[in-house]
PDB file as gemmi writes it, atoms N, CA and C in Angstrom:
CRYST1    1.000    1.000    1.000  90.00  90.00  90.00 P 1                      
ATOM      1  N   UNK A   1      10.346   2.412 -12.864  1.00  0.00           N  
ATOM      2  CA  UNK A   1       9.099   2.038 -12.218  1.00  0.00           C  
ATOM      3  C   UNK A   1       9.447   1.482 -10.834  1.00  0.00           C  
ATOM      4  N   UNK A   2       9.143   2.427  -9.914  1.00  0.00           N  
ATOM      5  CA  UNK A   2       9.820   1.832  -8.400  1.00  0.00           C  
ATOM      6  C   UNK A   2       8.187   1.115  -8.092  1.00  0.00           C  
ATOM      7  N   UNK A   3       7.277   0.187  -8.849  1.00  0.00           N  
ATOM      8  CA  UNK A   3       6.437  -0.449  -8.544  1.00  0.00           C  
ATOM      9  C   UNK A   3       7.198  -2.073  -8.195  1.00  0.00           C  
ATOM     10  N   UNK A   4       8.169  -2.079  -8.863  1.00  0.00           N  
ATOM     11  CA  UNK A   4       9.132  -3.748  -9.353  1.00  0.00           C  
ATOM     12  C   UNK A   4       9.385  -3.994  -8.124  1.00  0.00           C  
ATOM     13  N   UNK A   5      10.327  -2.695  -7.824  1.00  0.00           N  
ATOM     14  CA  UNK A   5      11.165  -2.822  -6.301  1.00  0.00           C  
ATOM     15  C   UNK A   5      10.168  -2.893  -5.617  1.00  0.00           C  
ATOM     16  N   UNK A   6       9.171  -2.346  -4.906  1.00  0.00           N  
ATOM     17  CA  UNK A   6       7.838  -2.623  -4.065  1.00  0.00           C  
ATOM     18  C   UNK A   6       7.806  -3.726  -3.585  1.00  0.00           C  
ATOM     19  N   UNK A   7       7.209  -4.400  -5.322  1.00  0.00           N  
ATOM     20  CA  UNK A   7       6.470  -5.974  -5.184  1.00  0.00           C  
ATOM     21  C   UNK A   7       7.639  -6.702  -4.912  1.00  0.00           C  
ATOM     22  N   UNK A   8       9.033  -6.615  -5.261  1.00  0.00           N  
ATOM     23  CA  UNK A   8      10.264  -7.821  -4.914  1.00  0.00           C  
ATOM     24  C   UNK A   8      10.062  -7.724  -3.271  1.00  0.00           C  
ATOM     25  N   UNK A   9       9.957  -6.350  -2.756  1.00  0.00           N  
ATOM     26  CA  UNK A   9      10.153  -6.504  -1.379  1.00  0.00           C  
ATOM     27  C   UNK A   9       9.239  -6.946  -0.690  1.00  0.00           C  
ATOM     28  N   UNK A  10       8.200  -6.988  -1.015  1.00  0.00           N  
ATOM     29  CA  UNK A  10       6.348  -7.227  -0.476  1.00  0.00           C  
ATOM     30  C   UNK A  10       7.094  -9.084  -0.849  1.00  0.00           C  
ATOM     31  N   UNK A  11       7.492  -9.388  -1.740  1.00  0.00           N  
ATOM     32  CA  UNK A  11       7.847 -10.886  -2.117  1.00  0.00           C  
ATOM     33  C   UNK A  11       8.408 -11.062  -0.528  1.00  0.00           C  
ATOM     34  N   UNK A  12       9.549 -10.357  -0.445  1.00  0.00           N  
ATOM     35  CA  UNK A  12      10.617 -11.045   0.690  1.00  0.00           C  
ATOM     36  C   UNK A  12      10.076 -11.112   1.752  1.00  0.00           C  
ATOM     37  N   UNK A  13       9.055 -10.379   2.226  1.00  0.00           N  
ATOM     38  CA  UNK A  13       8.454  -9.787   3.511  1.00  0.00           C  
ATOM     39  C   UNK A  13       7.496 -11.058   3.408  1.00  0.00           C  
ATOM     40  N   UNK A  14       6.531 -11.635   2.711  1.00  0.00           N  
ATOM     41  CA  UNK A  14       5.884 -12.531   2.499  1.00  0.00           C  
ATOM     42  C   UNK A  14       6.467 -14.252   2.241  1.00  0.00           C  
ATOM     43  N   UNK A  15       7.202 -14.179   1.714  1.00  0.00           N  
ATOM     44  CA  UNK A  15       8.344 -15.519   2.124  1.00  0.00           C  
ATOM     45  C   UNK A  15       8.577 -15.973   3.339  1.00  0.00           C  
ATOM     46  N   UNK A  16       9.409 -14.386   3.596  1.00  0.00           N  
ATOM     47  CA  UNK A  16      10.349 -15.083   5.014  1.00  0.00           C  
ATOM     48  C   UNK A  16       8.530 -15.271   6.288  1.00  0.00           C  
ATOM     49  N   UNK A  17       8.028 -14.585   6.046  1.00  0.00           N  
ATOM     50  CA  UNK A  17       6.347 -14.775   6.873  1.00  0.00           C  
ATOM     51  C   UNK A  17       5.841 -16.000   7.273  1.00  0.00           C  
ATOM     52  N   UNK A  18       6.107 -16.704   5.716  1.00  0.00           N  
ATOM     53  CA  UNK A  18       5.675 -18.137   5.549  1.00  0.00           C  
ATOM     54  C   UNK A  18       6.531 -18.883   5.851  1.00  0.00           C  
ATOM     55  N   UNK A  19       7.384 -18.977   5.864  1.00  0.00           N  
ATOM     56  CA  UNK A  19       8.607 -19.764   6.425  1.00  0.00           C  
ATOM     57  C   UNK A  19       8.824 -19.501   7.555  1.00  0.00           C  
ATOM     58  N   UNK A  20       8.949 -18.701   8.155  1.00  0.00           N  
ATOM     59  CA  UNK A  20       8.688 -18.549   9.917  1.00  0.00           C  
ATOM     60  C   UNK A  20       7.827 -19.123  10.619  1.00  0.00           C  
ATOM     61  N   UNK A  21       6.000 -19.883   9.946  1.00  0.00           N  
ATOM     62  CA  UNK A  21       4.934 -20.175  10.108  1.00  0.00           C  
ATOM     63  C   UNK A  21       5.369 -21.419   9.875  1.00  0.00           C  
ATOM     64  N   UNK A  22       6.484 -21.881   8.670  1.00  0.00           N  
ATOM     65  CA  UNK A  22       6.220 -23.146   8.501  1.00  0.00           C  
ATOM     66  C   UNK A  22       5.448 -23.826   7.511  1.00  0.00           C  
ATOM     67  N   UNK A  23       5.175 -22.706   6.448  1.00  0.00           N  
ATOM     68  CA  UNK A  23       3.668 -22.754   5.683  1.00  0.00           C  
ATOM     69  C   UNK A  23       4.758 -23.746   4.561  1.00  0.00           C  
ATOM     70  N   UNK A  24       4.081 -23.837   3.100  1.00  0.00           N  
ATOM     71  CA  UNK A  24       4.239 -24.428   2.190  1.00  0.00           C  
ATOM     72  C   UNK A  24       3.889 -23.984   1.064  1.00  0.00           C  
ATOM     73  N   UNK A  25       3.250 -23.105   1.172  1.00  0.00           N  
ATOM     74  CA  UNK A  25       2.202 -22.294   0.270  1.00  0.00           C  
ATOM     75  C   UNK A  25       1.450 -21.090   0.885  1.00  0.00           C  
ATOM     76  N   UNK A  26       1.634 -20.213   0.288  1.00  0.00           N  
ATOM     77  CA  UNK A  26       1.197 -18.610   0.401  1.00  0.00           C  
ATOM     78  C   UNK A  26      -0.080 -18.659  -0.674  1.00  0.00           C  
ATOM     79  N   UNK A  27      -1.718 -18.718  -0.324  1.00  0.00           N  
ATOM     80  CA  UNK A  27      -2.945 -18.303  -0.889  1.00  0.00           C  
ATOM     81  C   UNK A  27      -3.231 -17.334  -1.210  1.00  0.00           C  
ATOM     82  N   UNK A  28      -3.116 -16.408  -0.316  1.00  0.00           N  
ATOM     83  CA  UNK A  28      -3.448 -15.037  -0.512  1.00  0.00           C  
ATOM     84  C   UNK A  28      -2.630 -13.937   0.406  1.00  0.00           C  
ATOM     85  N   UNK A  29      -2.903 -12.845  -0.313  1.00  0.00           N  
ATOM     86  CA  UNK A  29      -2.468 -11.805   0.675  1.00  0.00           C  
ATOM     87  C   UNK A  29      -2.894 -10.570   0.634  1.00  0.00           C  
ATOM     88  N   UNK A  30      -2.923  -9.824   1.695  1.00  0.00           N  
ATOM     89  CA  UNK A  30      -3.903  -8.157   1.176  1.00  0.00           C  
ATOM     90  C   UNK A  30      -2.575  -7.164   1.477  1.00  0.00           C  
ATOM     91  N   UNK A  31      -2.623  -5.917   0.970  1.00  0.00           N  
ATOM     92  CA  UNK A  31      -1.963  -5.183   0.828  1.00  0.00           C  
ATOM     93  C   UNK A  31      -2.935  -3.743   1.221  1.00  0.00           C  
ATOM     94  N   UNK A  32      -2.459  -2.826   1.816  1.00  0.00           N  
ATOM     95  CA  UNK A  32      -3.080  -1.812   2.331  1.00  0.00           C  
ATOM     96  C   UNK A  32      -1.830  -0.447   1.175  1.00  0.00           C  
ATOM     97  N   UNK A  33      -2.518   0.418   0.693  1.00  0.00           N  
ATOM     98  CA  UNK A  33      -1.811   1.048   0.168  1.00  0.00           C  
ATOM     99  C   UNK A  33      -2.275   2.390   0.187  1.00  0.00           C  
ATOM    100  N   UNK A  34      -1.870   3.819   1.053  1.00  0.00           N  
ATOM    101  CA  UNK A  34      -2.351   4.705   1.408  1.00  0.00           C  
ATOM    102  C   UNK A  34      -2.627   5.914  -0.624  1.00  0.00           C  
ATOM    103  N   UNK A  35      -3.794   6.187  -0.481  1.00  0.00           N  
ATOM    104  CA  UNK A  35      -4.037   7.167  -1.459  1.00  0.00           C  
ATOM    105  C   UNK A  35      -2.917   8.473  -2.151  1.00  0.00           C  
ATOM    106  N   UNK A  36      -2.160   8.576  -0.816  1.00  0.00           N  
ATOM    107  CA  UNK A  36      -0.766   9.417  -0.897  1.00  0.00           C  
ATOM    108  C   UNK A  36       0.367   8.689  -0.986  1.00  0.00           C  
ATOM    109  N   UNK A  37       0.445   7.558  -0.905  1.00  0.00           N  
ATOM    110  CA  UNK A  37       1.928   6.970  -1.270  1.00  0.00           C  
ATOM    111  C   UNK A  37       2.502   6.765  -2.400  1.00  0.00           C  
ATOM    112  N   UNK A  38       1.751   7.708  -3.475  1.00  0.00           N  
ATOM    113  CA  UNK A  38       2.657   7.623  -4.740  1.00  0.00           C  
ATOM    114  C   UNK A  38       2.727   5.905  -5.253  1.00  0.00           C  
ATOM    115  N   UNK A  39       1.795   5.268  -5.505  1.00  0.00           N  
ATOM    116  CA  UNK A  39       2.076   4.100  -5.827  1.00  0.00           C  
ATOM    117  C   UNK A  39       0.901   3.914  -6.386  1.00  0.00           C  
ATOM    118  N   UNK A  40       0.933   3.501  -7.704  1.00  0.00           N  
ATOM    119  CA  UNK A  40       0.060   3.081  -9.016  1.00  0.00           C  
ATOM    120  C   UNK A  40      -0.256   1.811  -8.340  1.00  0.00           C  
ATOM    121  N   UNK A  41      -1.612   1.235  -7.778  1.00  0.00           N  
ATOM    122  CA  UNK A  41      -2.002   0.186  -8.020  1.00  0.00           C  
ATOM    123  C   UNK A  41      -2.237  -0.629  -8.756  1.00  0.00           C  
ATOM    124  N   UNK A  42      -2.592  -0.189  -9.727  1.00  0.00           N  
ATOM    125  CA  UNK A  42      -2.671  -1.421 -11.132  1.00  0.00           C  
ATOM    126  C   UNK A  42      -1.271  -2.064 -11.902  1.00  0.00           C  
ATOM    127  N   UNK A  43       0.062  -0.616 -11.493  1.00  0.00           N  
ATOM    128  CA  UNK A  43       1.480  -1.003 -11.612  1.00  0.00           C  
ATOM    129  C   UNK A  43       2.359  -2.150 -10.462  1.00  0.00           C  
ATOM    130  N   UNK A  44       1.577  -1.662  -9.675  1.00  0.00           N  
ATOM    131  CA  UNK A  44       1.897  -2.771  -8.290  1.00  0.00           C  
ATOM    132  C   UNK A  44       1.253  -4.130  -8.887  1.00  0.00           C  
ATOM    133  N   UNK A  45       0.208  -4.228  -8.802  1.00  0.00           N  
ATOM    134  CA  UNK A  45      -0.613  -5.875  -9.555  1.00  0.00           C  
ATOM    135  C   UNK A  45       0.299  -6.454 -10.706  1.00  0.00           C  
ATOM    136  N   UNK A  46       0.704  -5.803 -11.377  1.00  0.00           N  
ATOM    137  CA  UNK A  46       1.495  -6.159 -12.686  1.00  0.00           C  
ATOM    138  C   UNK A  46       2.458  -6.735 -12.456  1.00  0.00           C  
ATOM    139  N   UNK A  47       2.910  -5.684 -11.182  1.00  0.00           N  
ATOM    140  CA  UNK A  47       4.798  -6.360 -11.397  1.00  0.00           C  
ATOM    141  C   UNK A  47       4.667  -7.284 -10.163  1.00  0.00           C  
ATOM    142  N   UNK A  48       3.720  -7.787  -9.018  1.00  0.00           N  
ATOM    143  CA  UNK A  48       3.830  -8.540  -8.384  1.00  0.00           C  
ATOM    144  C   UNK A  48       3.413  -9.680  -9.307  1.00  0.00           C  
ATOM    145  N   UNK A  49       2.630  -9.892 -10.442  1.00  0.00           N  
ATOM    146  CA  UNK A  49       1.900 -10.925 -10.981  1.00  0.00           C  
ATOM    147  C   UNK A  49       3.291 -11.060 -11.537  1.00  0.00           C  
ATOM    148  N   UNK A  50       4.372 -11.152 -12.127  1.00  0.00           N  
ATOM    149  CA  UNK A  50       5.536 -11.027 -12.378  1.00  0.00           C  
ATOM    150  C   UNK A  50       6.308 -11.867 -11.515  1.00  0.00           C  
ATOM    151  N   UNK A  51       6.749 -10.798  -9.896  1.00  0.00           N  
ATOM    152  CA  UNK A  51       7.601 -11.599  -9.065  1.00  0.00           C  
ATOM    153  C   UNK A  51       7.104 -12.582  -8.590  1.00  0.00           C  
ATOM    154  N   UNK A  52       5.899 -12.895  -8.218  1.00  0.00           N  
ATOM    155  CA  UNK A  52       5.243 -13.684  -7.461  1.00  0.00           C  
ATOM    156  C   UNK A  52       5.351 -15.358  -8.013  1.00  0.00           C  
ATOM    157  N   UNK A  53       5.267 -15.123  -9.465  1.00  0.00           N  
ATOM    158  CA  UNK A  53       5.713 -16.615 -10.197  1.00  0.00           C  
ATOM    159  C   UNK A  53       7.407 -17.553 -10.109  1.00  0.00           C  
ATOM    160  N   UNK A  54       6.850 -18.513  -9.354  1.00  0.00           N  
ATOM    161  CA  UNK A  54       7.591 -19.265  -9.079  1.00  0.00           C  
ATOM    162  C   UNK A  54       8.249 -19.614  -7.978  1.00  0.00           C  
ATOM    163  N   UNK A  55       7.477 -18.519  -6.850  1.00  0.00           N  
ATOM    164  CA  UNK A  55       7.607 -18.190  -5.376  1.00  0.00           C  
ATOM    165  C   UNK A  55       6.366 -19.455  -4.567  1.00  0.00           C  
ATOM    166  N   UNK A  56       6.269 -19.127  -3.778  1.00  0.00           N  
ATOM    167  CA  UNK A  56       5.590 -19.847  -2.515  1.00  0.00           C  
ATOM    168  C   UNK A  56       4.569 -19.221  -2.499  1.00  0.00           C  
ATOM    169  N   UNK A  57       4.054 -18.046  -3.028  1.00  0.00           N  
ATOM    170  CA  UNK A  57       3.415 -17.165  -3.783  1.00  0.00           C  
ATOM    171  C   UNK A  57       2.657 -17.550  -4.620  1.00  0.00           C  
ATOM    172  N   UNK A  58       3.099 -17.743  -5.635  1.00  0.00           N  
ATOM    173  CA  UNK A  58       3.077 -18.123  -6.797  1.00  0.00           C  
ATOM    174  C   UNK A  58       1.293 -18.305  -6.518  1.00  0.00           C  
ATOM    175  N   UNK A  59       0.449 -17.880  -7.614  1.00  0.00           N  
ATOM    176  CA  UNK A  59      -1.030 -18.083  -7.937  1.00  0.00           C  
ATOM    177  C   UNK A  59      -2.157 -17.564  -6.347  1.00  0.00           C  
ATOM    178  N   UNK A  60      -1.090 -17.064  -5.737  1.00  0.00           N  
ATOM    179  CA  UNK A  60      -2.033 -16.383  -4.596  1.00  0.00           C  
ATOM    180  C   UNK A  60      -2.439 -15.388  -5.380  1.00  0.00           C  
ATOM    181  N   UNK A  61      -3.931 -14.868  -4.603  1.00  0.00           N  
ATOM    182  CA  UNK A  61      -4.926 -13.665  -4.771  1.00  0.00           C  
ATOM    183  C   UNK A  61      -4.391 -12.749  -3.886  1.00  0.00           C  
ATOM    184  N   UNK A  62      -3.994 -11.610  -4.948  1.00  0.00           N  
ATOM    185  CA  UNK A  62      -3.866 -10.742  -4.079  1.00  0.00           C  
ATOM    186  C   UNK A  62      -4.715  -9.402  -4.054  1.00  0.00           C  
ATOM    187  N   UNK A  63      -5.061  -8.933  -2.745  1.00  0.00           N  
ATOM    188  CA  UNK A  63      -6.094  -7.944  -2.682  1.00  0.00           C  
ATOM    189  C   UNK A  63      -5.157  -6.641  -2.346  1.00  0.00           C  
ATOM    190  N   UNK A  64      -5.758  -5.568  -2.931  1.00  0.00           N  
ATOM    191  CA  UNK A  64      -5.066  -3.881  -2.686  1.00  0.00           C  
ATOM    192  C   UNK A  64      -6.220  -3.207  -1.999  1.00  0.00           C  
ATOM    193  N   UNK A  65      -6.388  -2.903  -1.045  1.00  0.00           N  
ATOM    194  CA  UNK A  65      -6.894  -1.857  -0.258  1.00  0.00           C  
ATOM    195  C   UNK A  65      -6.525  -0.474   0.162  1.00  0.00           C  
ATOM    196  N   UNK A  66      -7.263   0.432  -0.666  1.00  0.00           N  
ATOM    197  CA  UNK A  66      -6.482   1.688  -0.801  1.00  0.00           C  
ATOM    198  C   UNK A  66      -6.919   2.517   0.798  1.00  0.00           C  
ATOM    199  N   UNK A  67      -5.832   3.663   1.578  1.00  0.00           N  
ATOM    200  CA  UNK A  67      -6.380   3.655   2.603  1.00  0.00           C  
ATOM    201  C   UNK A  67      -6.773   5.356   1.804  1.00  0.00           C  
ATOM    202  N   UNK A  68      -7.640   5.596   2.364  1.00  0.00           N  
ATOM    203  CA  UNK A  68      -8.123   7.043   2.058  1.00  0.00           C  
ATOM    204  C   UNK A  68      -6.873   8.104   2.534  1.00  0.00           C  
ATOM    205  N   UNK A  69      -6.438   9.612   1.520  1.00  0.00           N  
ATOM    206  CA  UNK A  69      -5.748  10.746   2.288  1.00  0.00           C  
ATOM    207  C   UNK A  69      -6.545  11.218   3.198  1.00  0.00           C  
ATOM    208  N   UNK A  70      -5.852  12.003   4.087  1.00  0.00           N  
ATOM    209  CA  UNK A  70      -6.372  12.679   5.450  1.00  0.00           C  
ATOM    210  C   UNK A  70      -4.969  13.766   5.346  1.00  0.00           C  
ATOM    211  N   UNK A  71      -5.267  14.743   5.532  1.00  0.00           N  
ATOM    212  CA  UNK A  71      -4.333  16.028   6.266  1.00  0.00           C  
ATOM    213  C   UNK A  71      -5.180  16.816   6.958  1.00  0.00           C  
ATOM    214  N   UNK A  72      -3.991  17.507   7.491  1.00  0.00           N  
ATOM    215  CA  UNK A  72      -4.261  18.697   8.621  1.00  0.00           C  
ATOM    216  C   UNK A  72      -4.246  19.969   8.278  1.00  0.00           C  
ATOM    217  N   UNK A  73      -5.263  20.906   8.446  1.00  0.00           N  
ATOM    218  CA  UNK A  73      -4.662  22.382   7.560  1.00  0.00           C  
ATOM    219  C   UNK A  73      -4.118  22.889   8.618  1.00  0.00           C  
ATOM    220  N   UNK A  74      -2.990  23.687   8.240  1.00  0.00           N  
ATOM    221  CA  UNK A  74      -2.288  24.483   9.258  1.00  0.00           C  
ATOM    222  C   UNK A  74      -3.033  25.884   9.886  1.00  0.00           C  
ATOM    223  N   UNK A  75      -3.639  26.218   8.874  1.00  0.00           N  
ATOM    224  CA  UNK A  75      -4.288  27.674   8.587  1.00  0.00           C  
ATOM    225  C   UNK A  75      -5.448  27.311   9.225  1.00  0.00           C  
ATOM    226  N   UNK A  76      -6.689  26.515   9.688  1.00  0.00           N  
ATOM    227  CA  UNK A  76      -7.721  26.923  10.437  1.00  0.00           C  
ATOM    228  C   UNK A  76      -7.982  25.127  11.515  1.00  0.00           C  
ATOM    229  N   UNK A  77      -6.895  24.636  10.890  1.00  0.00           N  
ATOM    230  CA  UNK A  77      -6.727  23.051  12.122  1.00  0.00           C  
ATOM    231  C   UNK A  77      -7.615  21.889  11.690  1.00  0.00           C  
ATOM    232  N   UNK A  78      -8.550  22.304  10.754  1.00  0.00           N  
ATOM    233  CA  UNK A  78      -9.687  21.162  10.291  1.00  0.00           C  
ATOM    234  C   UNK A  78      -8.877  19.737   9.351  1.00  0.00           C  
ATOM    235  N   UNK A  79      -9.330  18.611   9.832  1.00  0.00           N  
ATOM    236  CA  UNK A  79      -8.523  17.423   9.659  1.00  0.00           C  
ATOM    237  C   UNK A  79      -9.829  17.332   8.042  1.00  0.00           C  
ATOM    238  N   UNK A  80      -8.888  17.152   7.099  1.00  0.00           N  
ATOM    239  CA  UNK A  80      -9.909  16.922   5.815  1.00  0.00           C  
ATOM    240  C   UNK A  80      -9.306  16.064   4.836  1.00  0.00           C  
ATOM    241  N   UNK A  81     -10.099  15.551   3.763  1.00  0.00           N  
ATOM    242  CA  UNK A  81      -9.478  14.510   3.194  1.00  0.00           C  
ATOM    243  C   UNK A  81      -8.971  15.471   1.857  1.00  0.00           C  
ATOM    244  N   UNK A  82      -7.707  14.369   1.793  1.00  0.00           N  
ATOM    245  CA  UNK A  82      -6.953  14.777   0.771  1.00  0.00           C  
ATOM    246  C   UNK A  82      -6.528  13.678  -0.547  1.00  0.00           C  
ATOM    247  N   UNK A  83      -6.903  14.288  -1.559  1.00  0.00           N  
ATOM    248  CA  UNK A  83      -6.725  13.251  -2.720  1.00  0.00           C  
ATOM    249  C   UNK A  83      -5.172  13.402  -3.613  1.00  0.00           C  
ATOM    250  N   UNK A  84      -4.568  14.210  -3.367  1.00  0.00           N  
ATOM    251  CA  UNK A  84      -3.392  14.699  -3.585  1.00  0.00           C  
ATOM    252  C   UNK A  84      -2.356  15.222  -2.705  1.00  0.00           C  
ATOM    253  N   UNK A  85      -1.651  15.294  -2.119  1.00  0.00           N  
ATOM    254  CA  UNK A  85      -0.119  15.827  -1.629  1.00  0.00           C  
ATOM    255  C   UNK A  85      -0.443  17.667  -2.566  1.00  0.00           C  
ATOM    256  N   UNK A  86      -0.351  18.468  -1.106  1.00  0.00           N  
ATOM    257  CA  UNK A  86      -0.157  19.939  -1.760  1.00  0.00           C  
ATOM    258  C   UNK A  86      -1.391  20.776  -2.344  1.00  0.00           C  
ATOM    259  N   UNK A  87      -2.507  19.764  -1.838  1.00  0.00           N  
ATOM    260  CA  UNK A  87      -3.696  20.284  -1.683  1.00  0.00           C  
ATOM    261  C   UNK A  87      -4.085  21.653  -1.338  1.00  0.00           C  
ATOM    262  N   UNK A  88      -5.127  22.276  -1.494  1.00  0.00           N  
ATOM    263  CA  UNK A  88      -5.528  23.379  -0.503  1.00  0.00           C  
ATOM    264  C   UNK A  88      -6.478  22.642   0.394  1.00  0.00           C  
ATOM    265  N   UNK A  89      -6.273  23.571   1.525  1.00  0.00           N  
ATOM    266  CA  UNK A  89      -7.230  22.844   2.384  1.00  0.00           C  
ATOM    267  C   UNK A  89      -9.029  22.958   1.606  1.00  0.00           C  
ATOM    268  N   UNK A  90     -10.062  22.292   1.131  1.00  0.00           N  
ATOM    269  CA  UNK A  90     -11.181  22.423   0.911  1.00  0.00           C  
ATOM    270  C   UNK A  90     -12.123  22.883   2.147  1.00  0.00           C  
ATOM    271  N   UNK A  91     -12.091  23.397   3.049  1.00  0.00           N  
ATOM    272  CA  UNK A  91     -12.526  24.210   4.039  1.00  0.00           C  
ATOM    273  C   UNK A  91     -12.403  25.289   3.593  1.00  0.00           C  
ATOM    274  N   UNK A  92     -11.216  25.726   4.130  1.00  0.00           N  
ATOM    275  CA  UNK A  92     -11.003  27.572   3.684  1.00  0.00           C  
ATOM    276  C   UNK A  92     -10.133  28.349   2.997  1.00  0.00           C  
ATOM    277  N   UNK A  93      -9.678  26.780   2.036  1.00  0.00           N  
ATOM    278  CA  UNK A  93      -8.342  26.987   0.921  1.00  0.00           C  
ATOM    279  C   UNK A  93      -7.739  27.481   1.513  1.00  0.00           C  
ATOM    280  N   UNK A  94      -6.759  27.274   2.278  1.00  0.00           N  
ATOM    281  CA  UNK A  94      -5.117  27.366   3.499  1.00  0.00           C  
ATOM    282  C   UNK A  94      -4.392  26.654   2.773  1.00  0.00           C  
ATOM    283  N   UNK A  95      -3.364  27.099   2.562  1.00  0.00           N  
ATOM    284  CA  UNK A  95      -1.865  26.271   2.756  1.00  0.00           C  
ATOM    285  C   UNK A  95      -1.221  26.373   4.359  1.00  0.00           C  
ATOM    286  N   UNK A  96      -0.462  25.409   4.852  1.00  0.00           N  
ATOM    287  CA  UNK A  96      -0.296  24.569   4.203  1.00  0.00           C  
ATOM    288  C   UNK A  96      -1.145  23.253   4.855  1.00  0.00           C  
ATOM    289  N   UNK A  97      -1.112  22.062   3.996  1.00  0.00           N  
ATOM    290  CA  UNK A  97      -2.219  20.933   4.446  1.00  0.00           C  
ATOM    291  C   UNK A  97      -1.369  19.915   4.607  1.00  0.00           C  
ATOM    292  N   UNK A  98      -0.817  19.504   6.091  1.00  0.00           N  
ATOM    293  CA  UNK A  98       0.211  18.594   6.207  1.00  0.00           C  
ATOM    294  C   UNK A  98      -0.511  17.172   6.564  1.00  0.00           C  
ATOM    295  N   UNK A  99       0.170  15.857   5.431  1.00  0.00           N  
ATOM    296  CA  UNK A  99      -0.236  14.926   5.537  1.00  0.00           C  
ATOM    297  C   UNK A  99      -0.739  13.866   7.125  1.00  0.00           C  
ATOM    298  N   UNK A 100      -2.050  13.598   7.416  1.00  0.00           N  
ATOM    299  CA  UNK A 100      -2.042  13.000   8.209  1.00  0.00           C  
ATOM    300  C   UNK A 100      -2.653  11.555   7.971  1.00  0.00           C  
ATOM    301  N   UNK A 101      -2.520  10.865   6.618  1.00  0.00           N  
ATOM    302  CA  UNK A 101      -2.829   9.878   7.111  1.00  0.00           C  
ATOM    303  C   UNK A 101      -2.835   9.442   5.477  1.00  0.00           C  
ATOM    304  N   UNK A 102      -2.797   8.041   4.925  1.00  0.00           N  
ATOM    305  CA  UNK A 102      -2.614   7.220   3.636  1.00  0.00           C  
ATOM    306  C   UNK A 102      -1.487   7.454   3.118  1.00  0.00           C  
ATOM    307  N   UNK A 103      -0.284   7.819   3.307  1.00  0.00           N  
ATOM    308  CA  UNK A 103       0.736   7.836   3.195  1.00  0.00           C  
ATOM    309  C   UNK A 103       1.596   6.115   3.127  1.00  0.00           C  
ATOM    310  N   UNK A 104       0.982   5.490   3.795  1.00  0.00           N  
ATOM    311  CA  UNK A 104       1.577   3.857   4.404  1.00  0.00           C  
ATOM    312  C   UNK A 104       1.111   2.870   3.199  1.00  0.00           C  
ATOM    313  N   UNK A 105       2.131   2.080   3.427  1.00  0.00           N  
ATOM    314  CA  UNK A 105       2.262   0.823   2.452  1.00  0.00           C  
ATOM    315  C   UNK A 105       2.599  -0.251   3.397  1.00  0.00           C  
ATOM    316  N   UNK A 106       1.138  -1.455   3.424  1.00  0.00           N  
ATOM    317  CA  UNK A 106       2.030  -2.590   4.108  1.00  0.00           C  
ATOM    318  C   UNK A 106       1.570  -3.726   3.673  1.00  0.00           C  
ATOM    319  N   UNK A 107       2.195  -4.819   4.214  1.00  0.00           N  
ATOM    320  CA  UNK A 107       1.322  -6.179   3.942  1.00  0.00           C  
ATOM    321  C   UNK A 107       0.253  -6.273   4.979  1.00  0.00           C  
ATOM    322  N   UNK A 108      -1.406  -6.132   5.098  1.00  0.00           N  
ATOM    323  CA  UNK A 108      -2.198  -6.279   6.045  1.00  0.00           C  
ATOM    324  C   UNK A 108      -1.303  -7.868   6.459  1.00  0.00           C  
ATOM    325  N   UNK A 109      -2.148  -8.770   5.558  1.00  0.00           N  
ATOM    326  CA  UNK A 109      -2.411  -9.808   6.100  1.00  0.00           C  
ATOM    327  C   UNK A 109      -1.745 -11.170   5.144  1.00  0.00           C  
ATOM    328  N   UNK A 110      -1.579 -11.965   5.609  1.00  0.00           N  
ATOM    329  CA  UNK A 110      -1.100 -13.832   4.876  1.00  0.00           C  
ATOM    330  C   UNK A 110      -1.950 -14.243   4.907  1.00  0.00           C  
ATOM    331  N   UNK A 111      -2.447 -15.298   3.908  1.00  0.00           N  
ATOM    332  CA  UNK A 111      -2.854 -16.559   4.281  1.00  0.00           C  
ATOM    333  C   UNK A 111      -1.986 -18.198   3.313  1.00  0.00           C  
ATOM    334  N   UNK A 112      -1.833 -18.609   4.563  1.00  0.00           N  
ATOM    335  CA  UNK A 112      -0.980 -19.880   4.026  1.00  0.00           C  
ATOM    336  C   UNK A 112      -1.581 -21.208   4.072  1.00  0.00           C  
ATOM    337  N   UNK A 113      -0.864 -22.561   3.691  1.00  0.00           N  
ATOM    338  CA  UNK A 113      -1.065 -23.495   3.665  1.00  0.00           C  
ATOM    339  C   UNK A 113      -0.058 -24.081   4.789  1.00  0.00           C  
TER     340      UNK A 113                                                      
END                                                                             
């Protein structure tokens, strides 16, 4: 489950954040997670509710904001949304439909104490 590794690293990225700030406590945090990045949201929640205990973290809310797919069809250029990787284009069923967009995983935002 490469959800574990994710959330340990979303941990480190969010630590060292707060400690750069000076904080004491990490409240909340949002997470942006593209529709194409292969990443189970409800597996992500799990295993951060996991790392997050006993961190600076620890009992923050955390929010997942999924970003919508977007690709490009090669075959007639129309930018369309995509709910899967390897799609046909839903315009004029083309291959191929190269990813342009929900692919990304980040931390939007902190909020600290």
């Amino acid at each position: 489950m490469h959800e574990m590794a994710l959330a340990e690293s979303i941990l480190n990225i969010v630590e060292e954040t707060a400690r750069n700030q000076a904080a004491t406590r990490v409240t909340g945090l949002r997470l942006e997670i593209g529709e194409l990045a292969n990443v189970e949201s409800e597996a992500l929640q799990f295993c951060l509710d996991v790392v997050l205990r006993g961190s600076l973290a620890d009992g923050a809310q955390v929010e997942i904001l999924t970003i919508p797919g977007q690709g490009q069809c090669l075959e007639c250029g129309a930018i369309v949304r995509l709910s899967t990787l390897y799609d046909p284009c839903p315009q004029c069923d083309g291959y191929p439909v190269r990813p342009a967009g929900g692919q990304e995983m980040r931390v939007k935002d902190i909020r600290v104490e």
